[in-house]
C-alpha positions in Angstrom: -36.8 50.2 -43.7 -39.7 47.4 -44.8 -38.6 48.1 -48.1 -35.0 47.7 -47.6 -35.8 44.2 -46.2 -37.7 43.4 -49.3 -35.2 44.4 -51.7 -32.9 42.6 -50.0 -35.0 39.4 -49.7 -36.1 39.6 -53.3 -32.6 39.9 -54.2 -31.3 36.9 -52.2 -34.2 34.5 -53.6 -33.2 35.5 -57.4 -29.6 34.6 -56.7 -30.7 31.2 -55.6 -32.9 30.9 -58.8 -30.1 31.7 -60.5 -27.3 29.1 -58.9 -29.9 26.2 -59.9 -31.0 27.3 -63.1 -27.4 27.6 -64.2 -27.3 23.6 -63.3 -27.1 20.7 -65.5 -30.1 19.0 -66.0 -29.3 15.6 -68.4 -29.5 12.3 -66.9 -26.9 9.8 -68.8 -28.1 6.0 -69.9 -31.7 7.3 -68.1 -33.0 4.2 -70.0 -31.3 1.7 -67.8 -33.2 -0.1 -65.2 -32.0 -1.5 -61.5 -30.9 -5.3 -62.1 -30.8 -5.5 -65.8 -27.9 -6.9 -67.5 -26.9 -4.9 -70.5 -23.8 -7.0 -72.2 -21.4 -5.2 -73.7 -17.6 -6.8 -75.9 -15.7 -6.9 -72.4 -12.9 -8.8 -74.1 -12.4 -5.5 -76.4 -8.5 -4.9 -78.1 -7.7 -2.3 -79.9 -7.0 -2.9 -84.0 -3.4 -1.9 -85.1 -3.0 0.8 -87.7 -0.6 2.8 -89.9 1.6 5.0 -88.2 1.2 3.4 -84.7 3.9 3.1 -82.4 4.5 -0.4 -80.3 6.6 -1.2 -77.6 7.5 -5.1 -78.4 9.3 -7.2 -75.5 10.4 -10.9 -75.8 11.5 -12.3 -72.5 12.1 -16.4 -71.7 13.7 -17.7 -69.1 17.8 -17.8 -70.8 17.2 -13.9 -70.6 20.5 -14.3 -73.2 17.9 -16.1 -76.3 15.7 -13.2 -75.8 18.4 -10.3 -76.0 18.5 -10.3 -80.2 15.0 -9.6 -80.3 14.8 -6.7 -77.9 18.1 -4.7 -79.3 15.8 -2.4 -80.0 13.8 -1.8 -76.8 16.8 -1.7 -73.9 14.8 -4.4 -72.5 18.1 -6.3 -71.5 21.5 -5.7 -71.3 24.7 -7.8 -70.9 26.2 -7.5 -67.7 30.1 -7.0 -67.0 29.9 -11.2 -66.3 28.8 -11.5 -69.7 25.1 -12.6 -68.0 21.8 -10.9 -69.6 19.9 -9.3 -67.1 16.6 -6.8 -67.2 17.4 -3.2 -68.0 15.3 -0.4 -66.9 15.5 1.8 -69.9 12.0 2.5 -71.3 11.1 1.8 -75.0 10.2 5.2 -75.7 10.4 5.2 -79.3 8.9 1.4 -80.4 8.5 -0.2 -83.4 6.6 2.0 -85.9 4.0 0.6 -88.2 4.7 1.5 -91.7 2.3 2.8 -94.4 1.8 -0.6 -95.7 1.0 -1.9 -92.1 4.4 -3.6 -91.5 7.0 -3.3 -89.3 10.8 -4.6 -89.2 11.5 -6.8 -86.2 14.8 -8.2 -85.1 16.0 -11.6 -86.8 12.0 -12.1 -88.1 12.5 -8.9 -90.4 9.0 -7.7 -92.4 6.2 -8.2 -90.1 2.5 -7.4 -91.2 0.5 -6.0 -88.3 -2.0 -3.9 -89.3 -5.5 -4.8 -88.9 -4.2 -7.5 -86.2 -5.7 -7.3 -82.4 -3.0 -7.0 -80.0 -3.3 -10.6 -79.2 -3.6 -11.8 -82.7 0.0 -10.0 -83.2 1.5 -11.1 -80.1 0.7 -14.5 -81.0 1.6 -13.8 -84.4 5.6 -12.5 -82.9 5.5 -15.6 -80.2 4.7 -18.5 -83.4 7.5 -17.1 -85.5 10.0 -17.4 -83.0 9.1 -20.9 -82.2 8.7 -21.7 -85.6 12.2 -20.8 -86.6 13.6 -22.4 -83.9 14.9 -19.4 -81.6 13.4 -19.9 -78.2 11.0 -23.0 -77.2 8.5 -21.2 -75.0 8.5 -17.3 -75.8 6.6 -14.5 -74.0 6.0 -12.0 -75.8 4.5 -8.6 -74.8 3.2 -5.8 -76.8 1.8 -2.4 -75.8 1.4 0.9 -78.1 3.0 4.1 -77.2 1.1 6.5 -78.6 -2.8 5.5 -78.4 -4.6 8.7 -77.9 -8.0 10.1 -78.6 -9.4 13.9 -79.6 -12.0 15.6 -78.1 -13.8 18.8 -79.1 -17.2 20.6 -79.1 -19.6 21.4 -76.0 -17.6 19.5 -73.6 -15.1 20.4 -70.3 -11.6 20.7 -72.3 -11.2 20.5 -75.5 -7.6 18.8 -76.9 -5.8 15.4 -76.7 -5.5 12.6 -74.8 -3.4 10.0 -74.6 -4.6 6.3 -73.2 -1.6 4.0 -71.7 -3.6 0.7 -72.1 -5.1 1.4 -75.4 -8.4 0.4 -73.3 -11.2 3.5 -72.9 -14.7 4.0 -73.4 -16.6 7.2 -75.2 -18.2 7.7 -71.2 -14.7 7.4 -69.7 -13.0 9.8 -72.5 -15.8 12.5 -71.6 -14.9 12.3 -67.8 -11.6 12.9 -68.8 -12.2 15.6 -70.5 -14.3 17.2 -67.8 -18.0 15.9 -68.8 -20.4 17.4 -70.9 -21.5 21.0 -70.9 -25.0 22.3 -70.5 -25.3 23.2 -74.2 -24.3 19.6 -75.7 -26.6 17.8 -77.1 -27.1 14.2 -75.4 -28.2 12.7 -79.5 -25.8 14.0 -81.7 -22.4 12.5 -79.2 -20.0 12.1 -82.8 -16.5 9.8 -83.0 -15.1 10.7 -86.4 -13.0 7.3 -87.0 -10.6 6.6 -90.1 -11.5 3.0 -91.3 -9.4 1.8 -94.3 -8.2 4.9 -95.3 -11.2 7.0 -95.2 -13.0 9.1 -92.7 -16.7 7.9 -91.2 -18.4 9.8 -88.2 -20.7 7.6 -86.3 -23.5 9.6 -84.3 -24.6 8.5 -80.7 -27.1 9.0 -78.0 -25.2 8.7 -74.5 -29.6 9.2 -73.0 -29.2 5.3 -74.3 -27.9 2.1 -73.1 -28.3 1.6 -77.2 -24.5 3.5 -76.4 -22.9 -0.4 -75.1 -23.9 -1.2 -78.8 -22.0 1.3 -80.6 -19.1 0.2 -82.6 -17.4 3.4 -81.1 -18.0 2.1 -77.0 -14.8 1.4 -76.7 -12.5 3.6 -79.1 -10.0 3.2 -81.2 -6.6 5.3 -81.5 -6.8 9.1 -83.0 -10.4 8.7 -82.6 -12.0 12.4 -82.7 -15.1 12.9 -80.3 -16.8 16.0 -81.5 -19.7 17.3 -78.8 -22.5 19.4 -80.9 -23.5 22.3 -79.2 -27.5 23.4 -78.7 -26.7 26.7 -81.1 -29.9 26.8 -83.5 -32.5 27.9 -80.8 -32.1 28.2 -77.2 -33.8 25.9 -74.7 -36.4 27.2 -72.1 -33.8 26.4 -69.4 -31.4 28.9 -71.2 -34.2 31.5 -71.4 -34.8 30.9 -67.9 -31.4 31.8 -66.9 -31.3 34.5 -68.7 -34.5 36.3 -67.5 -33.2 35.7 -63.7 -29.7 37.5 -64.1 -31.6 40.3 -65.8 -33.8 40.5 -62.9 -31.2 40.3 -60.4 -29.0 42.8 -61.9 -32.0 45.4 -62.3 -32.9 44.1 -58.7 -29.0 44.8 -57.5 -29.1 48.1 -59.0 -32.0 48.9 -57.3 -31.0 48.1 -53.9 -27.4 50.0 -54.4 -29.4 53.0 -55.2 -31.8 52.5 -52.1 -28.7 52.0 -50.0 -26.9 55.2 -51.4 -30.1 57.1 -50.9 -31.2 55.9 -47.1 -27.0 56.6 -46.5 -26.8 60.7 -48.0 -30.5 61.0 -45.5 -28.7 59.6 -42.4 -25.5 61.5 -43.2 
């Protein structure tokens, strides 16, 4: 009977070594202290590029000066008064920028975009209009429709994501994606980016707040994050694991058998 309760004190102990050696144990930014100011580009756009997709809306206030330019979008619509009003049908296909970084906008024609912030091209839009005399005080509004970022490698979910602001950080895309797993390694954190027509894969170490200085903080669209697993050698932690669920099962196996035994005697 004393050795019945061992067993099945032993046993329960190894199964709580085991829930908290299966744990994570990385600490993220653990070089940041209380109080410290760390500044980071909080003014950050995204860059157009080839093969984006943008959803472009001119509005003033004759709604009517606007309508040429948004023909396109379903942003307006004439009413059966003959006024313009708003329309709610969504721009889901947008302005698509061309291999040669242009796209071709209502009345303005051949527009070169790429390489602009979203800002810069807004402006860009707004000055032409005023400049060619179509509407004194423009607003212009651009978004893109198909920003999105990959993720791969020793992380939560690997796949796609797409972003509706064209706004998101490398920290923010790995919560998305279900946070790191036990076997990434913190200094090898990759973005493969495509940067005038080439590929370049920029390594980062998310232990440091050197991560607010990476050009890749804040990504860019059809980024690829790419997690490298611990695969060469495994960790003490890992070893650690696996010597507890050996023990337990041997210890499980054990105690059925004891169980079987003391159960046939009674019987």
């Amino acid at each position: 009977m004393k050795l019945d309760r061992f067993l099945f004190a032993g046993l329960t102990a190894l199964l709580l070594l085991s829930s908290c050696a299966s744990s994570k144990k990385f600490v993220y930014l653990n070089d940041m202290e209380a109080g410290q100011k760390y500044p980071f580009d909080y003014r950050h756009e995204a860059v157009i590029q080839c093969n984006d997709r943008l959803s472009i809306t001119v509005s003033c206030k004759q709604m009517e000066l606007a309508l040429p330019f948004n023909i396109q979008s379903g942003s307006f619509q004439i009413s059966s008064d003959g006024e313009a009003r708003s329309s709610a049908t969504l721009d889901t296909k947008g302005y698509r920028v061309d291999m040669d970084g242009n796209i071709e906008f209502p009345i303005l024609g051949t527009l070169h975009l790429a390489g602009l912030h979203l800002s810069e091209a807004t402006e860009l839009i707004r000055q032409e209009i005023i400049d060619g005399d179509y509407i004194k005080s423009p607003i212009v509004t651009i978004d893109f429709l198909n920003f999105k970022y990959t993720v791969l490698g020793a992380i939560g979910r690997n796949g796609s994501f797409p972003v509706e602001d064209g706004r998101i950080t490398i920290l923010e895309a790995i919560a998305n994606a279900g946070d790191l797993s036990p076997k990434a390694r913190l200094d090898r954190i990759a973005v493969i980016r495509e940067t005038d027509g080439h590929k370049e894969i920029f390594l980062n170490d998310i232990r440091s707040k050197d991560i607010f200085n990476s050009p890749c903080f804040f990504l860019q669209q059809n980024d690829i994050i790419y997690v490298e697993p611990k695969y060469r050698k495994k960790d003490s932690e890992d070893k650690t694991l696996q010597y507890v669920t050996l023990a337990t099962s041997i210890l499980t196996a054990v105690c059925s058998a004891m169980w079987a035994t003391n159960s046939l005697k009674n019987n």
